[in-house]
C-alpha positions, 0 to 999 in steps of 0.5 A: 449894235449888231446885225441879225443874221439872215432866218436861213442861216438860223435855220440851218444852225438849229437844225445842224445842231439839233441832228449833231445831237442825235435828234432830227430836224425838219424843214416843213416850209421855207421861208424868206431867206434873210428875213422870214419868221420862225415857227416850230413845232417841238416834240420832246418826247411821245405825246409831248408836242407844242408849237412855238414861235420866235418872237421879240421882247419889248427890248428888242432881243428875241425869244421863244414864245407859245403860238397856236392850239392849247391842246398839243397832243391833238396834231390835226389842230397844229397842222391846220394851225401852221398851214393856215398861218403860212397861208397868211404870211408866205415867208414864214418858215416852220421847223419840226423838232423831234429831241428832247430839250427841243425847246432849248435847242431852239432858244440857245441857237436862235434867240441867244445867238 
């Protein structure tokens, strides 16, 4: 079996990846260091944003799943989505993804790794 590594040190893999390919990444709350859940919120191209969560599959092994509203161009309904959830859990980290792939980045750095 082997350890999980800490959110911080997936964090900062993703968002290096993520800018060594041209895209940029953001931090839009920090979370709790070695344990804290992930949010994001991927935007692939104009108009194209959805939020996503780092979650685990009944096998134990993480993987992206959708999390909040159902309607992705509306950005005032998913920033009163992750300030609210971040209000709920304080060790929650959220991450803004502007690239394309977003959604792979995200899952080849911190569910494959």
């Amino acid at each position: 079996m082997t350890a999980a590594l800490p959110t911080g040190i997936l964090v900062s893999a993703l968002l290096k990846r993520v800018n060594d390919a041209g895209g940029m990444g953001m931090v839009r709350a920090r979370g709790d260091a070695e344990s804290g859940a992930i949010l994001l919120i991927l935007n692939e191209a104009p108009d194209v944003s959805r939020v996503m969560e780092r979650a685990l599959d009944p096998m134990g092994k993480p993987k992206l799943v959708p999390a909040g509203p159902n309607d992705p161009p509306d950005i005032a309904a998913r920033e009163t989505y992750w300030r609210k959830r971040r209000e709920r859990d304080p060790d929650l980290w959220v991450i803004e993804l502007d690239i394309a792939s977003a959604e792979r980045f995200a899952a080849e750095t911190i569910c494959d790794g």
